[in-house]
N, C-alpha and C positions, 0 to 999 in steps of 0.2 A: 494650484498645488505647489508646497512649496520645494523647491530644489532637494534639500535635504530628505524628505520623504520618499521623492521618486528613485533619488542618486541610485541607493539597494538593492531596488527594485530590477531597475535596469541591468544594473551590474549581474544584479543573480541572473537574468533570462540570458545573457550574453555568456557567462559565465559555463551554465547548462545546454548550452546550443553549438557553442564552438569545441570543433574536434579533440577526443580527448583520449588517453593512449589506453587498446583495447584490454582488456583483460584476460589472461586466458578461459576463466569460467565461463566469458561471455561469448570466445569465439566459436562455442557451440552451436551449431544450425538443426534443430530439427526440422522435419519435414514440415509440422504442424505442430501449434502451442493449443494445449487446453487447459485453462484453469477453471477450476468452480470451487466457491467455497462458500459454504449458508453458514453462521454459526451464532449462538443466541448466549448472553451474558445475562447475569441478576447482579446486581450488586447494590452495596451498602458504603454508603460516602457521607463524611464529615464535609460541611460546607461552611467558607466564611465569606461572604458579600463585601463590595467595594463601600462598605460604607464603614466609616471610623468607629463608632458610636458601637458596632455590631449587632446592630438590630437584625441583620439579615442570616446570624448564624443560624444553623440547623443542621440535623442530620435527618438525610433520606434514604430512600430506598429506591431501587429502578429494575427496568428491563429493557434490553438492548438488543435489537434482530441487528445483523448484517451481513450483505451478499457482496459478491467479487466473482463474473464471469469474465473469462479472456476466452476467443477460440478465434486463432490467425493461422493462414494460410498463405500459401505463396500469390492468391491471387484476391483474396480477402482476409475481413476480420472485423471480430462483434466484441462488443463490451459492454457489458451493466457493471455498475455500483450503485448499492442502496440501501440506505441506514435508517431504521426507528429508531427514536428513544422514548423513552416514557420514565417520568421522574414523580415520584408523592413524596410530599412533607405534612408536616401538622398544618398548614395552611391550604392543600390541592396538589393536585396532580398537573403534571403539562405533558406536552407531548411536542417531538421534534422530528421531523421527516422530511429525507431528500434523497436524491438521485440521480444519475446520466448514466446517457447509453449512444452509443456511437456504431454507427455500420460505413464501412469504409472498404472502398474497391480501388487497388492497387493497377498503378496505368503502365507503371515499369520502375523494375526494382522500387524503391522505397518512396515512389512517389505515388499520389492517391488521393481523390476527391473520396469528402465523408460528407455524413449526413447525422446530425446530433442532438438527441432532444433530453433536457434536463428539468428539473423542479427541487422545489423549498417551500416547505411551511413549517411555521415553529408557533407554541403559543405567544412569543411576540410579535408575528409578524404575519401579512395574508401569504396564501398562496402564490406561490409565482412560477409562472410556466416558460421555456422560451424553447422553439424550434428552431434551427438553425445549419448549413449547409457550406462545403467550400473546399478548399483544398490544403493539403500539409505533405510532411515527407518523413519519413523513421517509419519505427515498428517497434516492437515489445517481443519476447521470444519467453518462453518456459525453458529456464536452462537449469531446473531441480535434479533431472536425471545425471548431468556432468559435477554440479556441484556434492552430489551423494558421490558419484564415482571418484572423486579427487578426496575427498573424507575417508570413505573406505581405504582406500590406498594410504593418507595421512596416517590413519587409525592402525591400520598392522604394520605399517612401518617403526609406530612407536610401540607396539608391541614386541617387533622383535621376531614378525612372523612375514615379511619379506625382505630379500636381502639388499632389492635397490627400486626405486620406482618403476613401475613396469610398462612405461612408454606410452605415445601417444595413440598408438591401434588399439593398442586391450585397451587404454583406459576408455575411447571411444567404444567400443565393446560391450566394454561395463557401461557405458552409457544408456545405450539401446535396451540392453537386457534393464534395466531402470526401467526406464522408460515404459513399455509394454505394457497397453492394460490387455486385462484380460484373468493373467496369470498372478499365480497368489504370493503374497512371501515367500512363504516356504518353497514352492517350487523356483521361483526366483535367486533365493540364497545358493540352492543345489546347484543352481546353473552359474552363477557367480563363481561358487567355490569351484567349479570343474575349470571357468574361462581363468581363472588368477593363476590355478594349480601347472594350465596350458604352459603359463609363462617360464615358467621354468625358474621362478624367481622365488617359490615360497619355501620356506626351511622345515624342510622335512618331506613326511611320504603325502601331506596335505596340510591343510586348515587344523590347528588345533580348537580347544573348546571356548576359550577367548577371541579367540577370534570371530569364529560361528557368532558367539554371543552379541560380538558389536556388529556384525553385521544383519545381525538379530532389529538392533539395538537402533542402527541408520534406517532401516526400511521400513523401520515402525516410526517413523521422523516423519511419514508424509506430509505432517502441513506445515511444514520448514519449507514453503514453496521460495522461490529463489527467482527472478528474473531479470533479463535484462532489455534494454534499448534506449530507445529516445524518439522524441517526435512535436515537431512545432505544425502550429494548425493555423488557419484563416477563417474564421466562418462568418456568413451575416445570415441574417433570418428578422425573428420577432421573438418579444415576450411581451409576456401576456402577465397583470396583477390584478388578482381576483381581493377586492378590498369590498365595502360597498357600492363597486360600480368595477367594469372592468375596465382596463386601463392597457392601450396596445401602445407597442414604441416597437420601431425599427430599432436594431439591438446589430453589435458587432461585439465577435470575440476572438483573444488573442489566446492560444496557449502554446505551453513550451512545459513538459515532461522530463525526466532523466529518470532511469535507472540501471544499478550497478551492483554486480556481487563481487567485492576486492578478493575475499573469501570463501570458502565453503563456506563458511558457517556464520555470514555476512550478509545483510541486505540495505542497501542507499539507495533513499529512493528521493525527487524532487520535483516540484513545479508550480508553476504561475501561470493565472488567470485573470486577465481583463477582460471585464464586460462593459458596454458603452453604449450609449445612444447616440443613432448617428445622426439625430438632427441636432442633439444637443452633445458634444464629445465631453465636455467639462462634467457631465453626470457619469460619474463611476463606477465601477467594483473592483477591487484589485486583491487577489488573493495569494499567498506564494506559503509555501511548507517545504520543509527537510526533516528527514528522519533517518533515523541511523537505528537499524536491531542487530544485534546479535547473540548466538545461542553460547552461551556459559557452559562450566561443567555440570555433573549430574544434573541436567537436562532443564539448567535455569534460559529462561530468554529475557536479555536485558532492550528496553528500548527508550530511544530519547528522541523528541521533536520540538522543535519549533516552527509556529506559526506566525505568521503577519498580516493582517487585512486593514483595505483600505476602504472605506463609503462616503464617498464623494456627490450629495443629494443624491443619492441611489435610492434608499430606500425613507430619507428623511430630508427634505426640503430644505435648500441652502444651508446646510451643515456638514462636516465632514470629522469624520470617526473614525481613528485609528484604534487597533487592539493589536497589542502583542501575547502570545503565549506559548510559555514552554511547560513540555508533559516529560515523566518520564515513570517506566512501571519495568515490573520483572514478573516472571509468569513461570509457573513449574504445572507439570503434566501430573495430577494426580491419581486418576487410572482411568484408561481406556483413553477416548478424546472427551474427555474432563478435565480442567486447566484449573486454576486459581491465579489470580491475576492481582497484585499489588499497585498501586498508581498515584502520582501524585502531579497535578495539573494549578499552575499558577497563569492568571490572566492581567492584563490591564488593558479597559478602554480610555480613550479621550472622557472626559469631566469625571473617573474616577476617583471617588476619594483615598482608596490603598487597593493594592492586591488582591485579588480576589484569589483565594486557593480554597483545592478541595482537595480531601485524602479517597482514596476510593479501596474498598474491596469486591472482587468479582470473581462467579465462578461461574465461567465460561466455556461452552461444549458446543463442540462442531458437528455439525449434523452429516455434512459430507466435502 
């Protein structure tokens, strides 16, 4: 590999791992984090192929499942992610699917052997399975509840309907009352507007009708999910490539995590993955992403990412294949949890002849 490649790499996982100064959105501890979120996209995308010539232009059509479970405790914690795609052009259809899932038991504070089993198939590539086992340190937290309670506060102070922030007890306070399943908005808002009025800080005999309205407005935000932590991992195992014959290799993998809310209305999220065979370490995978969203006024969500992989005879025999790409899209809620999604994604691999970009339209609903 050559220097210049890895330099990046390195830097970012160093980068992402060394202590970094807290935030106060993030110094929120709930008891327990749960996140789940199923939600399915259709879309319609202009596409132009890395070939000069554009023989490869077209436009398609698609459908896009994906899932995102968190549920951590003080003394555990499970995770799934897992993505279909399904794409048709005037030439065929392909299909894309992959996933990981991690169960990890905490030995003290933030230290914790896990256990992790992941897969990929694509129409260019076979299946490939790997199980894998070891030990890391961090954690991930749901910190939506704090980051809604510092918005709210944000929100009537530029209103004009409190006369100074109202400290760190109510606003933990407002946190909980978030927090809470069970109870519905509306009962929630009642109990909000009684816990602010507590504070002795709101101007007048209560909450006026803008006010009510955004806070209407914030707790109908639930999939503004918000988290934060960190967490570098060790694992070794096997994977397994179901091609015409199946194909085992001892497998070791590194990763390193980051996430951050600077803001209420903020979310940083980062990380890098090596995978390697340990008989052969020179066979690679190297994957690293950063992303930056945030939500806009009248209820735009702007996001930007870049990505970087590396395939080092990973998946192709003494060859090595870099791609870079960066995405970036804006999304408005157009009723209920029905989204519209704008997007525009630029790629290059190694022997590329130009860029590959695609314009995408999607309208995407969350199921829960």
């Amino acid at each position: 590999m050559k220097p210049k490649t890895l330099s990046p790499l390195v830097f970012w996982l160093v980068a992402i791992t060394l202590p970094i100064a807290a935030e106060s959105i993030c110094d929120y501890r709930p008891p327990e984090s749960r996140i789940s979120d199923l939600g399915v996209q259709g879309s319609f995308s202009w596409y132009d192929g890395p070939y000069a010539d554009d023989r490869e232009r077209s436009v398609s059509a698609g459908l896009v499942a994906d899932c995102s479970l968190l549920h951590s405790s003080v003394s555990s914690a499970r995770t799934f992610d897992g993505r279909v795609e399904v794409d048709g052009t005037r030439v065929g259809w392909t299909a894309d699917a992959g996933g990981s899932g991690s169960l990890r038991s905490f030995l003290a504070d933030d230290l914790f052997v896990v256990a992790a089993v992941g897969f990929v198939r694509s129409s260019a590539s076979p299946l490939e399975f790997d199980l894998t086992g070891g030990v890391g340190t961090g954690r991930f937290r749901d910190v939506t509840p704090m980051a809604q309670a510092i918005r709210i506060q944000n929100e009537l102070l530029d209103l004009g309907e409190l006369l100074a922030p109202v400290g760190d007890t109510a606003l933990l306070d407002v946190a909980q009352i978030l927090g809470e399943v069970g109870p519905s908005d509306d009962d929630k808002a009642v109990r909000l507007a009684e816990r602010l009025a507590a504070t002795e800080l709101v101007v007048g005999e209560g909450l006026g009708v803008r006010a009510l309205l955004s806070l209407d407005e914030i707790l109908a935000s639930y999939s503004d999910t918000r988290f934060c932590g960190r967490d570098v991992q060790a694992r070794v195992g096997a994977s397994a490539t179901f091609d015409s014959e199946v194909q085992l290799a001892a497998t070791g993998i590194l990763l390193a995590r980051y996430a951050a809310v600077p803001d209420p209305v903020s979310q940083v999220d980062s990380s890098i993955q090596a995978k390697f065979r340990l008989a052969n370490p020179d066979e690679m995978a190297i994957d690293a992403d950063l992303s930056y969203a945030r939500r806009l006024p009248d209820g735009w969500t702007a996001r930007a990412e870049y990505r970087v992989s590396l395939d080092r005879s990973w998946t192709a025999t003494d060859s090595t294949i870099v791609s870079h790409a960066v995405a970036g899209s804006f999304t408005t809620q157009v009723f209920g949890s029905v989204g519209i999604r704008f997007a525009c994604n630029a790629e290059h691999r190694t022997g590329d002849e130009e860029i590959t970009v695609s314009l995408t339209v999607d309208l995407e609903a969350d199921l829960f």
